[in-house]
Chimera marker file (.cmm) of the C-alpha trace (Angstrom):
<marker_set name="trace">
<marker id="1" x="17.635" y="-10.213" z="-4.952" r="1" g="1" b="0" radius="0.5"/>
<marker id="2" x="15.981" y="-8.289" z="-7.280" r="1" g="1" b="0" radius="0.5"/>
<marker id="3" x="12.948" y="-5.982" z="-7.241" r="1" g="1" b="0" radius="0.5"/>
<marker id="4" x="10.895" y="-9.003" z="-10.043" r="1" g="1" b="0" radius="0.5"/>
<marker id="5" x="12.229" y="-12.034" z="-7.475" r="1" g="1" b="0" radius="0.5"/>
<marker id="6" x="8.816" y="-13.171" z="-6.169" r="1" g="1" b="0" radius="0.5"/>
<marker id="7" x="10.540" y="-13.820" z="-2.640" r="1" g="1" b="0" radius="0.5"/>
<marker id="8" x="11.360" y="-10.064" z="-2.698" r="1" g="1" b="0" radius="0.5"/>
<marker id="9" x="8.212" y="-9.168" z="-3.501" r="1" g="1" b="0" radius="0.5"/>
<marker id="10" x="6.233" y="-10.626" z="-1.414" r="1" g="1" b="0" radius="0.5"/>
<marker id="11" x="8.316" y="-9.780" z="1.942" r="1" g="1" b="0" radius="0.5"/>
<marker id="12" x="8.033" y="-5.948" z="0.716" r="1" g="1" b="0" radius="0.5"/>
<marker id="13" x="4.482" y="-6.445" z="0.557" r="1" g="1" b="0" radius="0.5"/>
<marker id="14" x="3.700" y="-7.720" z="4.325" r="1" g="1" b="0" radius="0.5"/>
<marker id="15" x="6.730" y="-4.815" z="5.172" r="1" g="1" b="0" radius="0.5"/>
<marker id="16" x="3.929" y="-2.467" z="3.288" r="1" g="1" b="0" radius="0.5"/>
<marker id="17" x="1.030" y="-3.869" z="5.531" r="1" g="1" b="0" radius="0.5"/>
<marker id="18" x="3.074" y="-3.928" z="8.703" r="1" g="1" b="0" radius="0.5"/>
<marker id="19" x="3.794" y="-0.444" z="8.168" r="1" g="1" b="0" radius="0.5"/>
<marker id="20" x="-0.439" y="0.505" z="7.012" r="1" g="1" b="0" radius="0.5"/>
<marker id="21" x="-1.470" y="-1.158" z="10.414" r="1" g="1" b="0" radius="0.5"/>
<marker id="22" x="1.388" y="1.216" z="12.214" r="1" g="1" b="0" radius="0.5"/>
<marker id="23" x="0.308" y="3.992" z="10.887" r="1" g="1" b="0" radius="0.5"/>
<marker id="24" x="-3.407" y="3.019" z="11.311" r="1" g="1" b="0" radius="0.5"/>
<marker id="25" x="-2.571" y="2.532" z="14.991" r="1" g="1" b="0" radius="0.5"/>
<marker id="26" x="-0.877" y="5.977" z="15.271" r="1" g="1" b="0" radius="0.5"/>
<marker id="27" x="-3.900" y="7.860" z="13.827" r="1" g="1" b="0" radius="0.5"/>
<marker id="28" x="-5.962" y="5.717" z="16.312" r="1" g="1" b="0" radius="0.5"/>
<marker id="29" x="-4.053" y="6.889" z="19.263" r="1" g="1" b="0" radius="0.5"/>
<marker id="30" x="-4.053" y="10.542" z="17.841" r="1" g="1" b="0" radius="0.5"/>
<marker id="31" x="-7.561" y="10.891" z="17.063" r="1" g="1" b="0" radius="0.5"/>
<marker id="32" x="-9.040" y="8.971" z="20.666" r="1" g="1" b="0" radius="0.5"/>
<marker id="33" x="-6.617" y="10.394" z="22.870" r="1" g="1" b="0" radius="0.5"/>
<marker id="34" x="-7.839" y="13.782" z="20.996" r="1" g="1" b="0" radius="0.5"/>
<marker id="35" x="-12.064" y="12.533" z="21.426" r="1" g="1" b="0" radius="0.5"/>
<marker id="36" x="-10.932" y="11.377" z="24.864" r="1" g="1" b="0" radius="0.5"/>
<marker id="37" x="-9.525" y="14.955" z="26.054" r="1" g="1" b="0" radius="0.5"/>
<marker id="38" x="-12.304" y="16.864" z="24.393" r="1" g="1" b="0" radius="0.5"/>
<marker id="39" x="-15.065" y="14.436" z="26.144" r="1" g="1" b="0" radius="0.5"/>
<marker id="40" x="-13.535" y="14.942" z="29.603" r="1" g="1" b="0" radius="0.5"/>
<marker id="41" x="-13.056" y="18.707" z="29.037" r="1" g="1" b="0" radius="0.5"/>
<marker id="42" x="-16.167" y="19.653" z="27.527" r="1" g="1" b="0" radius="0.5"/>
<marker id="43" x="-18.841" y="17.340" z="28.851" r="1" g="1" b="0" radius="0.5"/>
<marker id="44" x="-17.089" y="15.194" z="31.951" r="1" g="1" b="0" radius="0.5"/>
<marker id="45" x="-20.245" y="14.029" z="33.273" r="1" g="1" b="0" radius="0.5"/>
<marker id="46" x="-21.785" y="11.784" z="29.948" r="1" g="1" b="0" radius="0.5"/>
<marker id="47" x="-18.409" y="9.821" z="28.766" r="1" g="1" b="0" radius="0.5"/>
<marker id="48" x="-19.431" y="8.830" z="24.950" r="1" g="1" b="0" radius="0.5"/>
<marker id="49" x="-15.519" y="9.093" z="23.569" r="1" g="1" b="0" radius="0.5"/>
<marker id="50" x="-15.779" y="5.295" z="24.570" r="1" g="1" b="0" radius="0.5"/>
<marker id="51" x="-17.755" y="4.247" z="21.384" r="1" g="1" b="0" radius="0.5"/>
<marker id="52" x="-15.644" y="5.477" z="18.477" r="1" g="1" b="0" radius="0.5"/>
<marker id="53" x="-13.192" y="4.566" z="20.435" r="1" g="1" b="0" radius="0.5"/>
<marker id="54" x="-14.540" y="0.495" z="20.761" r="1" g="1" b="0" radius="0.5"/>
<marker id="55" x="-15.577" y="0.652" z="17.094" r="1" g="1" b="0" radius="0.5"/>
<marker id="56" x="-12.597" y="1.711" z="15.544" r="1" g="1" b="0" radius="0.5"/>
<marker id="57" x="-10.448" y="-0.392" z="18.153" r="1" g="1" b="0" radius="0.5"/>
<marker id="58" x="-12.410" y="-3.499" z="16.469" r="1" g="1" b="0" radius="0.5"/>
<marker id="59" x="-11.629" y="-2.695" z="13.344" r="1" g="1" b="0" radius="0.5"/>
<marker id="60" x="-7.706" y="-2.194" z="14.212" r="1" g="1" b="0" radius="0.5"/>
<marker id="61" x="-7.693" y="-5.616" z="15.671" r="1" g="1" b="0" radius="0.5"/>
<marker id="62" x="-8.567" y="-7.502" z="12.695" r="1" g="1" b="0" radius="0.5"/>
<marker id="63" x="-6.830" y="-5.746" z="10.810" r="1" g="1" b="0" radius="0.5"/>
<marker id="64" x="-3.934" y="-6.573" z="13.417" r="1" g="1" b="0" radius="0.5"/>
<marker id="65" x="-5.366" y="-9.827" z="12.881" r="1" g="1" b="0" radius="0.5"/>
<marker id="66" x="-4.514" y="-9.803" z="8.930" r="1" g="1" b="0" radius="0.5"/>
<marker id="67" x="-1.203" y="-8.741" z="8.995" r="1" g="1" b="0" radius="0.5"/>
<marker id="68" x="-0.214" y="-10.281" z="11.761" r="1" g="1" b="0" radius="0.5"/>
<marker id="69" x="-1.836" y="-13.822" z="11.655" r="1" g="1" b="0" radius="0.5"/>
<marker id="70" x="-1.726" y="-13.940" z="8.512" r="1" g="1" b="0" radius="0.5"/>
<marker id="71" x="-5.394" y="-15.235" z="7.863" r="1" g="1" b="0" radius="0.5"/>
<marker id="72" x="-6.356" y="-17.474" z="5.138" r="1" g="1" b="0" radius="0.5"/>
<marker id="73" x="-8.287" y="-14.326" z="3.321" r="1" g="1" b="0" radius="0.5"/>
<marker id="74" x="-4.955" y="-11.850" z="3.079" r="1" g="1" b="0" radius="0.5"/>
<marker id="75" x="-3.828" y="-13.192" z="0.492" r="1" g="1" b="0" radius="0.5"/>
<marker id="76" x="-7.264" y="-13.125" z="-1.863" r="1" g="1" b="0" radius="0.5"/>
<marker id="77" x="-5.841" y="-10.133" z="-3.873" r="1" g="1" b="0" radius="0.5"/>
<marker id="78" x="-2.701" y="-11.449" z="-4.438" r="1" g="1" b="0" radius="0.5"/>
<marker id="79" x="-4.581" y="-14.493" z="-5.885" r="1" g="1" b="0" radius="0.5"/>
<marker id="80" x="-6.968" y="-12.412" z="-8.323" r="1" g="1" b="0" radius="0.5"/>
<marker id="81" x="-3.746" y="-10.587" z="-9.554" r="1" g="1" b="0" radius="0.5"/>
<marker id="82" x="-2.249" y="-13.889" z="-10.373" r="1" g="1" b="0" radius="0.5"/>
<marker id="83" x="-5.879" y="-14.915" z="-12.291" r="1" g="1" b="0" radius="0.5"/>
<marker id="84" x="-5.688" y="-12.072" z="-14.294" r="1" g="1" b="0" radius="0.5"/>
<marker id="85" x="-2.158" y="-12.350" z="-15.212" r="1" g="1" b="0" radius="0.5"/>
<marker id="86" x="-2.659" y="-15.894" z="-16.304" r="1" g="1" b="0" radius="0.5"/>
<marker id="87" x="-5.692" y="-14.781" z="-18.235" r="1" g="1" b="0" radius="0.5"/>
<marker id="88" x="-3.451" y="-12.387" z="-20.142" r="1" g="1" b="0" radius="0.5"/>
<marker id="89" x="-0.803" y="-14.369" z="-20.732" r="1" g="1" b="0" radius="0.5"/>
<marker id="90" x="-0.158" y="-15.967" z="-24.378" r="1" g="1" b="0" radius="0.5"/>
<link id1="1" id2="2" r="1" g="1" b="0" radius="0.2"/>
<link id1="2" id2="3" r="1" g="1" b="0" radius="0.2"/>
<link id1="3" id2="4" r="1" g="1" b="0" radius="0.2"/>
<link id1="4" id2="5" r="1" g="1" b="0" radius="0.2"/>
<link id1="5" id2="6" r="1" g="1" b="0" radius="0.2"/>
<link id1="6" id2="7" r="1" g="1" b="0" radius="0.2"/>
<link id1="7" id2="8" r="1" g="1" b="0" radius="0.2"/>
<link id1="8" id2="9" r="1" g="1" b="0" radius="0.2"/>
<link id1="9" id2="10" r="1" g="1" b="0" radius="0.2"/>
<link id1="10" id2="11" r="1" g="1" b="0" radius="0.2"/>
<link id1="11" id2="12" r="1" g="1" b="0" radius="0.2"/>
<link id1="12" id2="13" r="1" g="1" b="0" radius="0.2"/>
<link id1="13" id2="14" r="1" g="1" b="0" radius="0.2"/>
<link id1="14" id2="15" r="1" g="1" b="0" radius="0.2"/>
<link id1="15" id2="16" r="1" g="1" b="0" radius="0.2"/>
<link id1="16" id2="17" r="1" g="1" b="0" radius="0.2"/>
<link id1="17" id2="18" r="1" g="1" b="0" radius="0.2"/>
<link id1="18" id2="19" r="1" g="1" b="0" radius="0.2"/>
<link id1="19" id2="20" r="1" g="1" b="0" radius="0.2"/>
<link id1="20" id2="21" r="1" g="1" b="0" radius="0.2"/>
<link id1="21" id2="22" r="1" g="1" b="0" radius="0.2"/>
<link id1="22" id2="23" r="1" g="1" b="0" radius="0.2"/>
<link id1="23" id2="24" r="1" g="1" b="0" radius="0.2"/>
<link id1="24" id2="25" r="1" g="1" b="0" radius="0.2"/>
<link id1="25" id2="26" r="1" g="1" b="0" radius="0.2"/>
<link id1="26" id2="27" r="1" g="1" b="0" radius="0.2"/>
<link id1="27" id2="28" r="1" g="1" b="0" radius="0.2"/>
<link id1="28" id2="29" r="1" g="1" b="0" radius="0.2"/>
<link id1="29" id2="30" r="1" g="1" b="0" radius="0.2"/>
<link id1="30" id2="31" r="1" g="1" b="0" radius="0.2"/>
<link id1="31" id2="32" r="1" g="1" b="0" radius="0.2"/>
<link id1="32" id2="33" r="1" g="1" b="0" radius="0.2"/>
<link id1="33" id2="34" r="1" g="1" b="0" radius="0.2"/>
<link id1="34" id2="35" r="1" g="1" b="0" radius="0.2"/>
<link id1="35" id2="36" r="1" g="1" b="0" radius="0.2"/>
<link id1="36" id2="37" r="1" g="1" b="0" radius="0.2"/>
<link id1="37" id2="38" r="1" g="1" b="0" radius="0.2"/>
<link id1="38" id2="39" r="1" g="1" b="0" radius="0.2"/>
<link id1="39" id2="40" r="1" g="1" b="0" radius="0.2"/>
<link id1="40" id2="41" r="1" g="1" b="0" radius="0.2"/>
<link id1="41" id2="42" r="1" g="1" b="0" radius="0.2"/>
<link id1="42" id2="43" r="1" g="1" b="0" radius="0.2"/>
<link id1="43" id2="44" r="1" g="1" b="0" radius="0.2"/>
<link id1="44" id2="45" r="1" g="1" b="0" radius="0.2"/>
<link id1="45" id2="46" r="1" g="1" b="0" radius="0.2"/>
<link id1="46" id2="47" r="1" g="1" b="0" radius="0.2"/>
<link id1="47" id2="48" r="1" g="1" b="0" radius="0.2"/>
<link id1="48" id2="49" r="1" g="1" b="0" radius="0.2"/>
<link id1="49" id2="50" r="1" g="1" b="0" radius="0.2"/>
<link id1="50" id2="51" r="1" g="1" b="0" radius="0.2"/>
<link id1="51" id2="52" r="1" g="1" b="0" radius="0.2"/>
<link id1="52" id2="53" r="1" g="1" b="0" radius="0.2"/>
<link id1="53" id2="54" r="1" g="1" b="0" radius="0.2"/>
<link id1="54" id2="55" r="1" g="1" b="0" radius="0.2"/>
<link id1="55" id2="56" r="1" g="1" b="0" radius="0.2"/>
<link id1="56" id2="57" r="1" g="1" b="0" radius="0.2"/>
<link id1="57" id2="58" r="1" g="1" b="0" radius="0.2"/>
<link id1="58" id2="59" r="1" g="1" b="0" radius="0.2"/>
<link id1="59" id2="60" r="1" g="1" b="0" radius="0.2"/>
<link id1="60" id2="61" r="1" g="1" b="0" radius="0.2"/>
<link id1="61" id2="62" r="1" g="1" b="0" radius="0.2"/>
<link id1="62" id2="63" r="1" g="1" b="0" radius="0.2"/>
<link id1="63" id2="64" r="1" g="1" b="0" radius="0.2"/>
<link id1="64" id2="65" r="1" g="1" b="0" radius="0.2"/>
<link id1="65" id2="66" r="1" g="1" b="0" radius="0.2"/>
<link id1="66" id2="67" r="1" g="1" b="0" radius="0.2"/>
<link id1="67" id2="68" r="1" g="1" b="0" radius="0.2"/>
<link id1="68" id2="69" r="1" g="1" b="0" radius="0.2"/>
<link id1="69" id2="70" r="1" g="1" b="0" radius="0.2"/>
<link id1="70" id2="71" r="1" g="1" b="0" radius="0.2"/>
<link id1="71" id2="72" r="1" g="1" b="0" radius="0.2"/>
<link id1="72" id2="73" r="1" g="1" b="0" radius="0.2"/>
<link id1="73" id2="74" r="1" g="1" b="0" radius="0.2"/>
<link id1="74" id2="75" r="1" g="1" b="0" radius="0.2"/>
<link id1="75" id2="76" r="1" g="1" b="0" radius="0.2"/>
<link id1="76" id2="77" r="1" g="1" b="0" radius="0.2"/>
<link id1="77" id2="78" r="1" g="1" b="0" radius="0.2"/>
<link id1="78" id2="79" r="1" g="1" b="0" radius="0.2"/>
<link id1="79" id2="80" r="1" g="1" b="0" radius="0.2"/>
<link id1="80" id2="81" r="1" g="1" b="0" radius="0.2"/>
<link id1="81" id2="82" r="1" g="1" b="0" radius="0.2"/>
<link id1="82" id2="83" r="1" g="1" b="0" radius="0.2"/>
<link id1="83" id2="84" r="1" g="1" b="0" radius="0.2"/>
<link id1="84" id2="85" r="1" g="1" b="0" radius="0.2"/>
<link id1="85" id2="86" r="1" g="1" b="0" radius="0.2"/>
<link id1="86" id2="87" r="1" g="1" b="0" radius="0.2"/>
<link id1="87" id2="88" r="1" g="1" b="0" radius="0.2"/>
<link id1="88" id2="89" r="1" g="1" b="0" radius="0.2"/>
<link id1="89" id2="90" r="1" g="1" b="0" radius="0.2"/>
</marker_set>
């Protein structure tokens, strides 16, 4: 295979997303754990590390959802590219 073989291309694509929503989930264990220690250290009687930690966990789950499911809108870039290309074409 080659790196212009449309095959190829695509499966290093949804290897690039895999790898975003990894890393997204890394930073969002980092950062809560991090809000969750400094909520229980510093003010242990008001727990509020539970909101950014329910917003943010909403957002990694559909974006779970995209890479994973693949949903019927993850591929709507992919599709504009090829619109434009055709447009530019001779």
């Amino acid at each position: 295979m080659t790196s212009h073989d449309p095959v190829y291309l695509e499966a290093r694509r949804h290897v690039e997303r895999k790898v975003g929503f990894l890393v997204h989930l890394a930073v969002f264990a980092v950062v809560n754990t991090g809000l969750i220690l400094f909520n229980l250290l510093v003010v242990p009687q008001r727990v509020w590390a539970f909101w950014p930690l329910f917003g943010w966990g909403i957002g990694l789950l559909f974006h779970g959802l995209a890479v994973f499911l693949y949903a019927p809108g993850a591929r709507w870039k992919q599709r504009m590219i090829e619109r434009e290309l055709s447009k530019r074409r001779p």
